[in-house]
DRENDO-1510 file (C-alpha; in Angstrom, 1 decimal, always signed):
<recs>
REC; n; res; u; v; w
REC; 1; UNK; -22.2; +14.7; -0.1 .
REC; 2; UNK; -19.1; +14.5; -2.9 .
REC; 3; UNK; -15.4; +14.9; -1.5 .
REC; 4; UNK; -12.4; +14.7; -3.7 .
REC; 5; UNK; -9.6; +11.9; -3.0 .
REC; 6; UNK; -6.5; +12.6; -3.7 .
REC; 7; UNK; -3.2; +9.8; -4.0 .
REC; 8; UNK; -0.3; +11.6; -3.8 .
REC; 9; UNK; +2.3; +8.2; -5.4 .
REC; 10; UNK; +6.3; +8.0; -5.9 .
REC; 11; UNK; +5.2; +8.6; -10.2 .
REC; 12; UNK; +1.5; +9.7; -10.5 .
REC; 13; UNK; -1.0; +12.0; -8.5 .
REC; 14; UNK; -4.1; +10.5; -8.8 .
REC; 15; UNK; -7.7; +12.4; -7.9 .
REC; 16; UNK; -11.2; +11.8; -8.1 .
REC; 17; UNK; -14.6; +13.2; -6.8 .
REC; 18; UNK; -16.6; +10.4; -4.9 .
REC; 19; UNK; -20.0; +10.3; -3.3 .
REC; 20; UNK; -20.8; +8.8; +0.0 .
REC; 21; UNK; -21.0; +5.0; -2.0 .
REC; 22; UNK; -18.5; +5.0; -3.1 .
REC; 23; UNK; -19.0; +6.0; -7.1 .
REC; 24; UNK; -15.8; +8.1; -8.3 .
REC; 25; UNK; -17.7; +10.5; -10.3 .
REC; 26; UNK; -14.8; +12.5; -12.2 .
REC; 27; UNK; -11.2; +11.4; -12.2 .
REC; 28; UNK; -8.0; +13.3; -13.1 .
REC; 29; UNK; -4.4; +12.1; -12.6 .
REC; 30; UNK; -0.7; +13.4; -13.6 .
REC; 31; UNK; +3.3; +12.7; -13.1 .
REC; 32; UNK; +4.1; +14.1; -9.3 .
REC; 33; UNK; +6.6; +16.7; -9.8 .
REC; 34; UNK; +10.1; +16.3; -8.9 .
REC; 35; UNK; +9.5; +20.0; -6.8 .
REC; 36; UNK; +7.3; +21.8; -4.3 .
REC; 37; UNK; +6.0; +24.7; -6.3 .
REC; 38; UNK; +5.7; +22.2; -9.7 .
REC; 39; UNK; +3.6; +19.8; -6.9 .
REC; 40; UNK; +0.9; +23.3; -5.8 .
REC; 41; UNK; +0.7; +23.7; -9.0 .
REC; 42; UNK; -0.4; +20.1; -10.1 .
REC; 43; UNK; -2.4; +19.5; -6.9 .
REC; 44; UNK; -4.4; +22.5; -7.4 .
REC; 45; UNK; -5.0; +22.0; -10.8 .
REC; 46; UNK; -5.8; +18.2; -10.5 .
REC; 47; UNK; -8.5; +19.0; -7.5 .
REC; 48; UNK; -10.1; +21.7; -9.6 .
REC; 49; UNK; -10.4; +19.5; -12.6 .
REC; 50; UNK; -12.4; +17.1; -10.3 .
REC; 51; UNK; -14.3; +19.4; -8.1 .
REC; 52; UNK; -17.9; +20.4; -8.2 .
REC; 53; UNK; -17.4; +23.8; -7.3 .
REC; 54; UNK; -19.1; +23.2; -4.2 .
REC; 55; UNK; -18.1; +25.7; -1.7 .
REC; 56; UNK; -17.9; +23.6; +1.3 .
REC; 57; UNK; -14.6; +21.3; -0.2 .
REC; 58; UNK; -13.4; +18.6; +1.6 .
REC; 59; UNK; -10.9; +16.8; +0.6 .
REC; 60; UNK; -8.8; +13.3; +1.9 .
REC; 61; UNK; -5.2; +12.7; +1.4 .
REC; 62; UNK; -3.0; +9.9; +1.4 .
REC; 63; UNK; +0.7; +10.1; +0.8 .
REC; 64; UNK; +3.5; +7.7; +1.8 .
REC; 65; UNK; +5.9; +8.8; +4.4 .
REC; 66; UNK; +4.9; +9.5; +8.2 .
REC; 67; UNK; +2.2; +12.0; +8.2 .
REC; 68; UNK; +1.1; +13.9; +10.9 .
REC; 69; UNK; -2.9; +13.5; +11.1 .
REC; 70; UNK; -3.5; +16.3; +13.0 .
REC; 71; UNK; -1.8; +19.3; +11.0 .
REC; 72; UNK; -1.3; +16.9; +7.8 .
REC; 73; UNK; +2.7; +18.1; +7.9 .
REC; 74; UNK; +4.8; +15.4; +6.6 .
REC; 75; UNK; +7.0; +14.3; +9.2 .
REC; 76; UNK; +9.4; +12.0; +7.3 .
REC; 77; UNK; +8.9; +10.6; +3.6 .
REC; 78; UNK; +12.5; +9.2; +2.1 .
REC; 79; UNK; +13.2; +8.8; -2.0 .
REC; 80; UNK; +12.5; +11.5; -4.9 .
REC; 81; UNK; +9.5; +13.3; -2.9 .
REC; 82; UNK; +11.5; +14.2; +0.2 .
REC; 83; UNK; +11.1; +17.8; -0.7 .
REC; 84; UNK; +7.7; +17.1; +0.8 .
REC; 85; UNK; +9.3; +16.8; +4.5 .
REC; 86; UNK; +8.0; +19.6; +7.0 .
REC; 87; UNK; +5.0; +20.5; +4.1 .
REC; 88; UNK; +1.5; +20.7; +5.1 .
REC; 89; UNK; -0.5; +18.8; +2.8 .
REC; 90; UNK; -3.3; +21.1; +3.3 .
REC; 91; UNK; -1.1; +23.5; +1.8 .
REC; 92; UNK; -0.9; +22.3; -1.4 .
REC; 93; UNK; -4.4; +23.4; -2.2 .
REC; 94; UNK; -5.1; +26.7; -3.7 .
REC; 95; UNK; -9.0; +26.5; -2.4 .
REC; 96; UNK; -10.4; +26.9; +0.6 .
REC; 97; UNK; -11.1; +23.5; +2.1 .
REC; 98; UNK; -11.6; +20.9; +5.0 .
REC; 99; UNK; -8.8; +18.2; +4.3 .
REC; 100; UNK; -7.5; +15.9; +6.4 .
REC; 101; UNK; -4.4; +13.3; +5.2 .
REC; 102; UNK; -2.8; +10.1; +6.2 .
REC; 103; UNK; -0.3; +7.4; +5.4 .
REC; 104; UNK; -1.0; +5.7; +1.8 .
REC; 105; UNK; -1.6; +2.6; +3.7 .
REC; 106; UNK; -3.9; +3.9; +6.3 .
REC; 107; UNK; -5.5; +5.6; +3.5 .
REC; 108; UNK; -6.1; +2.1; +2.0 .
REC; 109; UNK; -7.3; +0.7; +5.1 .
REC; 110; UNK; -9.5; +4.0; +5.5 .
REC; 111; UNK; -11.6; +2.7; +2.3 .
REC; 112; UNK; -11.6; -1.0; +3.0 .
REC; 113; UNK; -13.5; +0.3; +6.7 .
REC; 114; UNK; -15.9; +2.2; +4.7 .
REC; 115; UNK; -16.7; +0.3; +1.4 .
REC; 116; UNK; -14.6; -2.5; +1.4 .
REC; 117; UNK; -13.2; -5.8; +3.8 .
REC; 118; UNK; -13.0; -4.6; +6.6 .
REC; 119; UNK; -16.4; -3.1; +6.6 .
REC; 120; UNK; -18.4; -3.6; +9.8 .
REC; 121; UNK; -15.0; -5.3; +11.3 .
REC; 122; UNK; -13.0; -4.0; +14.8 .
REC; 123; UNK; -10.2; -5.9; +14.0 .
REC; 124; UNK; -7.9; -6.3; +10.8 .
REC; 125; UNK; -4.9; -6.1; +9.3 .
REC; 126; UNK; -3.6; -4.7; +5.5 .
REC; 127; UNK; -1.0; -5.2; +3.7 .
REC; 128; UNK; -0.4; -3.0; +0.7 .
REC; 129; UNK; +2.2; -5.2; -1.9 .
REC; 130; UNK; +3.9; -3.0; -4.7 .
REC; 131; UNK; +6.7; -1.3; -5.1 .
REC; 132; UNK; +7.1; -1.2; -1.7 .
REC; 133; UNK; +5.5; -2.8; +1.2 .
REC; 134; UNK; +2.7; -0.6; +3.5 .
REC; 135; UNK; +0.6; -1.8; +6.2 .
REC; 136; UNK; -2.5; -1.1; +8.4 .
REC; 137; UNK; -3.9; -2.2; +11.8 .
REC; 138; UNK; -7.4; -1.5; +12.3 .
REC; 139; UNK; -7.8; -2.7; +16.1 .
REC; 140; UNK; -11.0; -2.5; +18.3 .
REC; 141; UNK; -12.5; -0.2; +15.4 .
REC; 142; UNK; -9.0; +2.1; +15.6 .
REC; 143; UNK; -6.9; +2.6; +12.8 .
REC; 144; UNK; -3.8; +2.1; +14.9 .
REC; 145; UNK; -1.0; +5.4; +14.8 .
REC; 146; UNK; +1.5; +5.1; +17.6 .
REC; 147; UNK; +3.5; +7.4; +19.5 .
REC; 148; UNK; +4.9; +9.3; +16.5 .
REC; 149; UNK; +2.4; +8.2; +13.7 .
REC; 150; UNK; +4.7; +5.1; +13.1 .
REC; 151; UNK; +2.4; +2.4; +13.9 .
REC; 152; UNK; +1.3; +0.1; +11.1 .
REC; 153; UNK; +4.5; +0.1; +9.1 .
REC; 154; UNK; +4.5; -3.5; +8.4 .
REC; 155; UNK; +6.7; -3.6; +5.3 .
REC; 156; UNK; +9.4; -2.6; +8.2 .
REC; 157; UNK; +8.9; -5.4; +10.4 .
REC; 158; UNK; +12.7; -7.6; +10.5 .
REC; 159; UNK; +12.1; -10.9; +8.9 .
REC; 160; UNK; +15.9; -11.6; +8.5 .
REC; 161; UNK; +18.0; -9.4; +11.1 .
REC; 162; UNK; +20.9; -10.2; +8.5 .
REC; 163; UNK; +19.3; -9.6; +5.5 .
REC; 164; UNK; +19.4; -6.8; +2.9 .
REC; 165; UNK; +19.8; -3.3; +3.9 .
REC; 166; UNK; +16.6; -1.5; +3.6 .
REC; 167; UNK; +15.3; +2.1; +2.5 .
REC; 168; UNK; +14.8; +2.8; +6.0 .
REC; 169; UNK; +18.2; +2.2; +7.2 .
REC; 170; UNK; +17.3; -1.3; +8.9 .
REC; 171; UNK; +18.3; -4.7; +7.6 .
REC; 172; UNK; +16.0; -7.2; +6.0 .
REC; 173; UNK; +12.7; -5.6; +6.0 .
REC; 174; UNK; +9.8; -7.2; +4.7 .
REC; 175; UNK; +10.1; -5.0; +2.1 .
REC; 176; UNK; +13.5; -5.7; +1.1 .
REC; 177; UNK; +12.4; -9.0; +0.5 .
REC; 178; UNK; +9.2; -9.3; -0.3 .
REC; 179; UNK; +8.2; -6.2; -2.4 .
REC; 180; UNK; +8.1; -6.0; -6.8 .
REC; 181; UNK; +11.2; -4.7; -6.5 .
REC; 182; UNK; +12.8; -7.2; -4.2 .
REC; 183; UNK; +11.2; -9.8; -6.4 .
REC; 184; UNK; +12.1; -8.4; -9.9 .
REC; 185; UNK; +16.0; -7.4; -8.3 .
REC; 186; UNK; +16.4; -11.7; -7.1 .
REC; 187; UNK; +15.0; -12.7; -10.7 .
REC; 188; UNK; +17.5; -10.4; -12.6 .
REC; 189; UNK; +20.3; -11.5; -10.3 .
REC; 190; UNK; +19.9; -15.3; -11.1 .
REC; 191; UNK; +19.7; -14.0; -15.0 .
REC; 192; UNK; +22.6; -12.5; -14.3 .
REC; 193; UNK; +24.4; -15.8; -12.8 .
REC; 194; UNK; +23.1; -17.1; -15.8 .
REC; 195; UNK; +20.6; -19.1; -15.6 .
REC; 196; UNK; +18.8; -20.5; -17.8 .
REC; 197; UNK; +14.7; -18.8; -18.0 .
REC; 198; UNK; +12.1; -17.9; -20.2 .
REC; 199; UNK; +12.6; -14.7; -18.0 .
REC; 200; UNK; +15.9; -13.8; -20.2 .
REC; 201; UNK; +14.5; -11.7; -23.0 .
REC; 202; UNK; +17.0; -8.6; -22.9 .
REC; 203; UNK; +14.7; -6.8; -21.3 .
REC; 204; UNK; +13.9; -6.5; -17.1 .
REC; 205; UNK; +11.1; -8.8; -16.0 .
REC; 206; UNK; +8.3; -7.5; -14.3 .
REC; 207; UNK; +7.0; -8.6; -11.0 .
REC; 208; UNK; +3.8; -9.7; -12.9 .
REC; 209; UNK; +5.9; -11.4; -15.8 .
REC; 210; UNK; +7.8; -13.4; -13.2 .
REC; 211; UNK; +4.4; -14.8; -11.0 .
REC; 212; UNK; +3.1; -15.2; -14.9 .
REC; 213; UNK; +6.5; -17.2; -15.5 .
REC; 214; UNK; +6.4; -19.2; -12.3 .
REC; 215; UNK; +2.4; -20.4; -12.5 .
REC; 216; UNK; +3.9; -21.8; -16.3 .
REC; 217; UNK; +6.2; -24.0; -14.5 .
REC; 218; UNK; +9.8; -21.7; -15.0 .
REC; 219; UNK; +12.6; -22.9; -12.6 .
REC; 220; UNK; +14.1; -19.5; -12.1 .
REC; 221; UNK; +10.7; -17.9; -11.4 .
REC; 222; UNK; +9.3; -20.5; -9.3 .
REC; 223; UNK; +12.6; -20.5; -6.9 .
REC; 224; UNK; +11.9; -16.5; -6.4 .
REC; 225; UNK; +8.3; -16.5; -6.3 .
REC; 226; UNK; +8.5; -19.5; -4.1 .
REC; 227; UNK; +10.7; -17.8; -1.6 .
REC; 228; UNK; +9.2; -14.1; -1.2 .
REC; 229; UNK; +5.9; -16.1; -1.0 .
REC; 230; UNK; +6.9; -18.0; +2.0 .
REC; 231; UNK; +8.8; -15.0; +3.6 .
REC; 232; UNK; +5.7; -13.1; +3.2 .
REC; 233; UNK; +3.6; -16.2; +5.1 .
REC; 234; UNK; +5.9; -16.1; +7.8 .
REC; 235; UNK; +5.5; -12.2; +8.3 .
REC; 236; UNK; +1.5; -12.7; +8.4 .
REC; 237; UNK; +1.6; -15.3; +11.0 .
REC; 238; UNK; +3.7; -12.9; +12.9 .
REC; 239; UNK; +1.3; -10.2; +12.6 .
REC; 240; UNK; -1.4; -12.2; +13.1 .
REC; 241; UNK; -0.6; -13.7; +16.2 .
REC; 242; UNK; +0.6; -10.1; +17.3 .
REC; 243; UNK; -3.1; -8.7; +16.8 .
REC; 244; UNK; -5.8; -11.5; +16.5 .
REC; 245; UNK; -7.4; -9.8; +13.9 .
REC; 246; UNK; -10.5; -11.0; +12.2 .
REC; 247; UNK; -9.2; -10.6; +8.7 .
REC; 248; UNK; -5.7; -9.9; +7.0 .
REC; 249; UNK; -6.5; -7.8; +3.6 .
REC; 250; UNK; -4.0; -8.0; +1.1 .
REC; 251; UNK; -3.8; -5.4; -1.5 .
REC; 252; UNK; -1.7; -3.5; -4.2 .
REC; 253; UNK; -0.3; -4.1; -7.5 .
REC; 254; UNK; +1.3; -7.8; -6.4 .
REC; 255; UNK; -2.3; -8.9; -4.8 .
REC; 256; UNK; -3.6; -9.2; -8.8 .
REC; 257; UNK; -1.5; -12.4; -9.0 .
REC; 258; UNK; -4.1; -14.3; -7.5 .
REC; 259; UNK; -4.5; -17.6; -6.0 .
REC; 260; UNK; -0.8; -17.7; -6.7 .
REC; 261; UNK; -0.2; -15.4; -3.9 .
REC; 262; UNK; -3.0; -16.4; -1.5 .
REC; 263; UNK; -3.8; -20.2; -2.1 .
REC; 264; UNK; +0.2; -21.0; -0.3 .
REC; 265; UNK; -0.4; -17.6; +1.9 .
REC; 266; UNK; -3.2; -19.2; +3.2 .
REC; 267; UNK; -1.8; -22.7; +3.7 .
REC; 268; UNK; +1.2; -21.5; +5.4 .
REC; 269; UNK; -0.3; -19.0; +7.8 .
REC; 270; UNK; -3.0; -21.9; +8.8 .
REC; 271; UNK; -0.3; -24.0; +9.6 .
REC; 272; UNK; +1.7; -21.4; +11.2 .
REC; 273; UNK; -0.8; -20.2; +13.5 .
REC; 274; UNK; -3.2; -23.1; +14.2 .
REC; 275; UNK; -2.1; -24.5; +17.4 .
REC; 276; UNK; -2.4; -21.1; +19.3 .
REC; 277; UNK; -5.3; -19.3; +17.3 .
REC; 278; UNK; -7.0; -22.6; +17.1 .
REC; 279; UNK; -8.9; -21.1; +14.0 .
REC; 280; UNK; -8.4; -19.9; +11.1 .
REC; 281; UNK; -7.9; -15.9; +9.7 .
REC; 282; UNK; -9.2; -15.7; +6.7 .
REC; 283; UNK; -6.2; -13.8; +4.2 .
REC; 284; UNK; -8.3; -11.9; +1.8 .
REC; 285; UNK; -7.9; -9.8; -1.2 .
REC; 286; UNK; -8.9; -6.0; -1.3 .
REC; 287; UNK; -12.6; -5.4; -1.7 .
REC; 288; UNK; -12.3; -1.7; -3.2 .
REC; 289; UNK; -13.2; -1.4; -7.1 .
REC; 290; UNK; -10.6; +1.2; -7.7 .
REC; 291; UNK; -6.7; +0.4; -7.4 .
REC; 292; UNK; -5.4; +4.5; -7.3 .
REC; 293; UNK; -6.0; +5.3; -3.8 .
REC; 294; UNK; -8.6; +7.3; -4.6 .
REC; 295; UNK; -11.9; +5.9; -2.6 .
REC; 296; UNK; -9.8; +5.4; +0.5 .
REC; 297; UNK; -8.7; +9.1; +0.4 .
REC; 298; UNK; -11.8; +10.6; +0.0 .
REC; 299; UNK; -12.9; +8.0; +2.8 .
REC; 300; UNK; -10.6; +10.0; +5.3 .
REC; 301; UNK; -13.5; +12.5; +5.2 .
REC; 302; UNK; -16.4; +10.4; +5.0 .
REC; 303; UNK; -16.2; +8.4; +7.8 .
</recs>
């Protein structure tokens, strides 16, 4: 069996046709469209560039925002795609097909279940590190979902009731703090103090420049690295101690940093947590070969 996967993100749609192990077989990707009939068109021309032809389409979806599993409407999704709010993803398609769409981060969590970490686990958590923060909880083999669909939105967890207002409308978010933008935004602020960095090149540092400038020993890159690292720790041993899980999965664009990120992760969520747990929870990188959100789409109708 092929499906198509298809990563709806904040700057590029992303597709692909996968087979049940996980092989993308074709891949296709484009800007997402700042409207909805610019987005049906894209959409349906991206999942017939990567389709068989096969008759019998199915096809997974993942999408930030609070999406409604059963229908695939999109019940809330803030920022430049909230013309999206109250569409059916399914809808989107100009094919007949069986679809079925989640949360970006439940996506992610999706694949890891199938092909990746959290493979032959009942318990984990994931937390998806990039421009934003998204999270998973995979408990007693159940990809957790909530009430309204909410559950699992770990970047929104408070780890500083008086901290920075976030996206959502709360205050000092994980994601407000811990996130590449959070990151690059306290680096460019200390620039802008003036301080003195290999960072100050005229141009805005990336998250991956500044974890690059901290490892080489820069003061200003070290403080903020140092900082969203340990605010990050302290939100894992949180979460762990609020589910047990077996694993804690870190993935996304600020995961590539390495044992950077999860060598003092590690340490400070062992020490955080070792009195109660009285062992320790392995924090582990992403297992999946492909980045796009691909695999764990197409894993929404797989598994």
């Amino acid at each position: 069996m092929t499906v198509v996967g298809l990563d709806i993100g904040g700057t590029t749609i992303k597709a692909g046709r996968v087979d049940a192990s996980g092989r993308i077989l074709a891949s296709a990707s484009a800007a997402t469209p700042l409207t909805l009939a610019a987005m049906r068109d894209v959409v349906g021309a991206l999942v017939r560039d990567v389709g068989d032809g096969s008759a019998s389409l199915r096809v997974g979806i993942g999408c930030r925002g609070i999406i409604d599993r059963e229908t695939t409407r999109v019940d809330s999704l803030p920022g430049a795609a909230s013309f999206l709010e109250g569409t059916l993803l399914r809808d989107l398609l100009d094919v007949a097909a069986v679809v079925a769409a989640d949360n970006d981060a439940r996506v992610a969590m999706a694949g890891e279940m199938r092909w990746g970490a959290a493979r032959d686990r009942r318990n984990a958590v994931m937390l998806t590190l990039g421009t934003g923060v998204g999270g998973a909880v995979l408990a007693e083999g159940q990809l957790l979902r909530g009430t309204g669909g909410v559950a699992g939105h770990l970047g929104h967890i408070t780890v500083d009731p008086d901290g920075p207002l976030c996206i959502c409308g709360n205050h000092g978010c994980l994601e407000s703090l811990f996130s590449a933008r959070a990151i690059e935004g306290a680096a460019r602020a200390a620039l802008h103090r003036g301080c003195d960095s290999v960072l100050k090149t005229g141009n805005a540092p990336s998250c991956e420049q500044i974890f690059a400038a901290a490892a080489a020993g820069d003061v200003v890159a070290s403080e903020v690295v140092t900082r969203a690292v340990r605010i990050l720790a302290g939100a894992v041993a949180g979460l762990v101690h609020a589910f047990d899980p077996e694993v804690v999965i870190l993935g996304g664009q600020i995961s590539r940093a390495g044992e950077a990120l999860f060598a003092p992760v590690r340490e400070q969520v062992w020490r955080r947590t070792r009195r109660l747990l009285r062992r320790e929870v392995p924090v582990i990188p992403s297992e999946l070969h492909d980045p796009s959100g691909v695999l764990g789409a197409a894993a929404l109708v797989l598994y």
